[in-house]
C-alpha positions as CSV (number, residue, x, y, z in Angstrom):
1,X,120.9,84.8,133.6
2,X,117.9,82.2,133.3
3,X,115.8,85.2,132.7
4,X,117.8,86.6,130.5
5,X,117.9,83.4,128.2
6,X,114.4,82.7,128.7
7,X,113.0,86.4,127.5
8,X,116.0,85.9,124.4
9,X,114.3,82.2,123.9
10,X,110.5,81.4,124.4
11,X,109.2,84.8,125.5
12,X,110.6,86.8,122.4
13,X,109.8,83.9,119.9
14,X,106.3,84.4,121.4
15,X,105.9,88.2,121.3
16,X,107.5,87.9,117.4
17,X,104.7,85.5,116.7
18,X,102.4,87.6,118.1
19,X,103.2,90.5,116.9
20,X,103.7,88.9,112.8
21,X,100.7,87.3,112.9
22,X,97.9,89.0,114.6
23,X,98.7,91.6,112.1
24,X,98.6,89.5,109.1
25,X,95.7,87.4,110.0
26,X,93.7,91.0,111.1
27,X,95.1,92.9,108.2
28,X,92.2,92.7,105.6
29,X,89.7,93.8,108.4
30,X,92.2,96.7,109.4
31,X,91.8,97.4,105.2
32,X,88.0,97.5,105.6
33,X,87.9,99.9,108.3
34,X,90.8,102.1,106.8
35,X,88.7,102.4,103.3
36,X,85.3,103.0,105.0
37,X,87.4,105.6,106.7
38,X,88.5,107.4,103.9
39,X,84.8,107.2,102.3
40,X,83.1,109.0,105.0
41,X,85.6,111.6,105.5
42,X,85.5,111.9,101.9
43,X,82.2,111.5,100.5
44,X,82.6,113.8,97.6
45,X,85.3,111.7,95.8
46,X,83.0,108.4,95.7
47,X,79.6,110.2,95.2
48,X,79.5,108.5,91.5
49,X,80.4,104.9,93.3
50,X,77.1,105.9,95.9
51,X,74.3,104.8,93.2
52,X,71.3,104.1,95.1
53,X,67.8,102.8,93.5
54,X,64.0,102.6,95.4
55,X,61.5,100.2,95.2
56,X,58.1,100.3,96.7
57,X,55.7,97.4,97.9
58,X,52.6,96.5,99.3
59,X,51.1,93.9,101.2
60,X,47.9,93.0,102.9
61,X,46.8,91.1,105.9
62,X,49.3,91.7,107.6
63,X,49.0,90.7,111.6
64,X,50.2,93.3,114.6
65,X,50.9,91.4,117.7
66,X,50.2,92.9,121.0
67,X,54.0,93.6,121.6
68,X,56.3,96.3,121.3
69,X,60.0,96.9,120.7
70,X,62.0,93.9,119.1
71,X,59.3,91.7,119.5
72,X,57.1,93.6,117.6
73,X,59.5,94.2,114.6
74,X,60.5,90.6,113.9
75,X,56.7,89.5,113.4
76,X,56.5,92.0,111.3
77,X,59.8,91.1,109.3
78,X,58.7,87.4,109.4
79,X,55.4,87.9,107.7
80,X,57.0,89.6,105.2
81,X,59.7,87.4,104.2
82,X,62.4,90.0,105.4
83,X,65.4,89.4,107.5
84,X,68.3,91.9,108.6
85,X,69.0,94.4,111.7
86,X,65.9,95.6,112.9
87,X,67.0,99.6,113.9
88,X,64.0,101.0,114.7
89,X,60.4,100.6,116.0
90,X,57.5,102.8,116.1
91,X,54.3,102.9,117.2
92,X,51.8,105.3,116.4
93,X,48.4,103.9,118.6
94,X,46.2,107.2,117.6
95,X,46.9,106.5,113.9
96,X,46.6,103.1,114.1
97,X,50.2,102.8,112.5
98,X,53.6,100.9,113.2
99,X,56.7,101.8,111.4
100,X,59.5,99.4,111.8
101,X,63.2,99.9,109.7
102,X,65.3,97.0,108.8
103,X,68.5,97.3,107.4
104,X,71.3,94.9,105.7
105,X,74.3,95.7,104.0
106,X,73.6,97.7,101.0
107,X,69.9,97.6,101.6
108,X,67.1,99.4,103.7
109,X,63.5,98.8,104.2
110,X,61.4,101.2,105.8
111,X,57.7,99.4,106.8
112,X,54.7,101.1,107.3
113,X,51.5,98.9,108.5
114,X,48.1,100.8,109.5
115,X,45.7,98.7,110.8
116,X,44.8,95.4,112.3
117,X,45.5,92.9,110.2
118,X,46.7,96.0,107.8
119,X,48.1,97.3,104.8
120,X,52.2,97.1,104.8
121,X,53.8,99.8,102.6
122,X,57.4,99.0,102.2
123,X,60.0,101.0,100.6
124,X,63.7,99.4,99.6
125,X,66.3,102.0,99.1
126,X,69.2,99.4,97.6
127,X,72.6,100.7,97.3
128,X,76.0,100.0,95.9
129,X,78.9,98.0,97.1
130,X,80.8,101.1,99.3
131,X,77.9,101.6,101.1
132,X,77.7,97.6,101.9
133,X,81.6,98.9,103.8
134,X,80.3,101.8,105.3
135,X,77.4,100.1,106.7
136,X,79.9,97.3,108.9
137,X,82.1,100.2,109.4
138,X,79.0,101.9,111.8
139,X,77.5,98.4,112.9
140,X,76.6,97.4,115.7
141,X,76.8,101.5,116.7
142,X,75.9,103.3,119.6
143,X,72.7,104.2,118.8
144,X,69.2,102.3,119.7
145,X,70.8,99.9,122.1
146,X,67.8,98.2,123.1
147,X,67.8,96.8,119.5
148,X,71.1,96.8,118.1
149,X,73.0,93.3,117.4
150,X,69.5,91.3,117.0
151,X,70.8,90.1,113.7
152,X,73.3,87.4,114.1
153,X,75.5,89.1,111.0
154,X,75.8,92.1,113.0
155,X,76.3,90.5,115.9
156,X,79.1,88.5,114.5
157,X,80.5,91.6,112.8
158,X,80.8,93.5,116.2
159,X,82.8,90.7,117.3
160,X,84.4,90.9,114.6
161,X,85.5,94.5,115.1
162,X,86.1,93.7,119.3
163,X,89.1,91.1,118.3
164,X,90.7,93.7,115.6
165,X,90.6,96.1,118.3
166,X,92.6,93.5,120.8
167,X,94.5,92.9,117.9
168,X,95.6,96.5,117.4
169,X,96.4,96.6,121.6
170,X,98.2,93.5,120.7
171,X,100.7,94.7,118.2
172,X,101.2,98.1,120.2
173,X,102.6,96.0,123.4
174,X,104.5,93.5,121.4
175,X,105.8,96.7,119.6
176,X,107.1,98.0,122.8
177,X,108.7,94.6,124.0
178,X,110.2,94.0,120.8
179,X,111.2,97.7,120.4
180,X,113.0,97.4,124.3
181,X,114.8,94.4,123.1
182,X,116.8,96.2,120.7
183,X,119.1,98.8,122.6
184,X,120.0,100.4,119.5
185,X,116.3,101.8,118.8
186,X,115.3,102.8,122.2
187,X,116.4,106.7,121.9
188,X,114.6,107.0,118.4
189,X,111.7,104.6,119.6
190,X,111.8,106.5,122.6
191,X,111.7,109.7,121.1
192,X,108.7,109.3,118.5
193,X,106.5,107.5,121.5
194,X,106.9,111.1,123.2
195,X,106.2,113.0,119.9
196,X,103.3,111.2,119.4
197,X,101.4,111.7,122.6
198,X,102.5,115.4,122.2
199,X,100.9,115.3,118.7
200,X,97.8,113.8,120.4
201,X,98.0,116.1,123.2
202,X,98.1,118.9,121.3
203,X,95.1,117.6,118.4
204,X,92.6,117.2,121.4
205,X,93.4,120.6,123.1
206,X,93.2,122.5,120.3
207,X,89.7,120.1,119.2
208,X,88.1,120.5,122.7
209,X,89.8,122.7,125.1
210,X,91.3,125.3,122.7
């Protein structure tokens, strides 16, 4: 009986809590990723939103450190005045050349120095405000992970997208408590828990095994 009054009292109060507002407070990120969503499944549709615009620059005297990777990019950035997520370094020693991409929301700089101090060609490709969503929808990413996250706005962002994430596990175990609680939903509840792993079942067979 103390169980039973304790799980009807200051457990369930809890798990409603929870479960009304981690869903509430997460909800405009859960938006963000849901439009983004849509947008690159469905590029077509927004292709007159996607306006895009280049600028080119050039600088001299600019200094390449005896470095590589990271290291090397963010000299480079800080000479020019530049700061974002560095997502890619290259170095080109027969050519004398280092390439080094920088991106921010909405903005990408590609950044070509030859020589030593050398000639820095930059070219901005700006873009509209859906691509600013798309771009924290893929950040931080899987790809270059040596680099990724060296910007403290994407690093912040992935944390961002970590804590929707628990927020989502959140709401699907508080969903099951709260669901168990009330006797009269547990067939239906029951029933669409095992249609939807059936669905899912199903959806990856036929994806990857059919």
């Amino acid at each position: 009986m103390a169980r039973d009054n304790l799980f009807n009292s200051k457990l369930y109060r809890g798990v409603r809590w929870i479960h009304a507002h981690a869903g509430l407070f997460f909800g405009p990120v859960a938006l963000l990723f849901a439009v983004s969503t849509l947008i690159l499944n469905h590029p077509q549709l927004f292709s007159g939103w996607m306006a895009r615009e280049e600028v080119e620059r050039v600088f001299e005297g600019i200094q390449v450190p005896d470095s590589e990777g990271l290291s090397l990019g963010r000299s480079i950035a800080q000479q020019l005045d530049l700061t974002g997520e560095i997502d890619w370094v290259g170095i080109q020693p027969d050519e004398k050349r280092v390439t080094v991409m920088i991106s921010r929301p909405g903005w990408y700089t590609r950044i070509t120095v030859k020589g030593n101090p050398g000639r820095a060609e930059l070219v901005e490709t700006r873009k509209g405000f859906l691509d600013r969503i798309l771009y924290l929808h893929k950040r931080p990413g899987p790809h270059v992970a040596n680099l990724r996250g060296n910007w403290w706005v994407v690093k912040l962002w992935g944390t961002v997208a970590d804590s929707l994430i628990l927020s989502v596990l959140s709401l699907s175990l508080t969903g099951i408590l709260l669901w168990w609680r009330l006797k009269n939903e547990r067939a239906m509840g029951l029933g669409a828990t095992v249609a939807g792993f059936t669905s899912l079942t199903v959806l990856i067979w036929l994806l990857v095994g059919g």
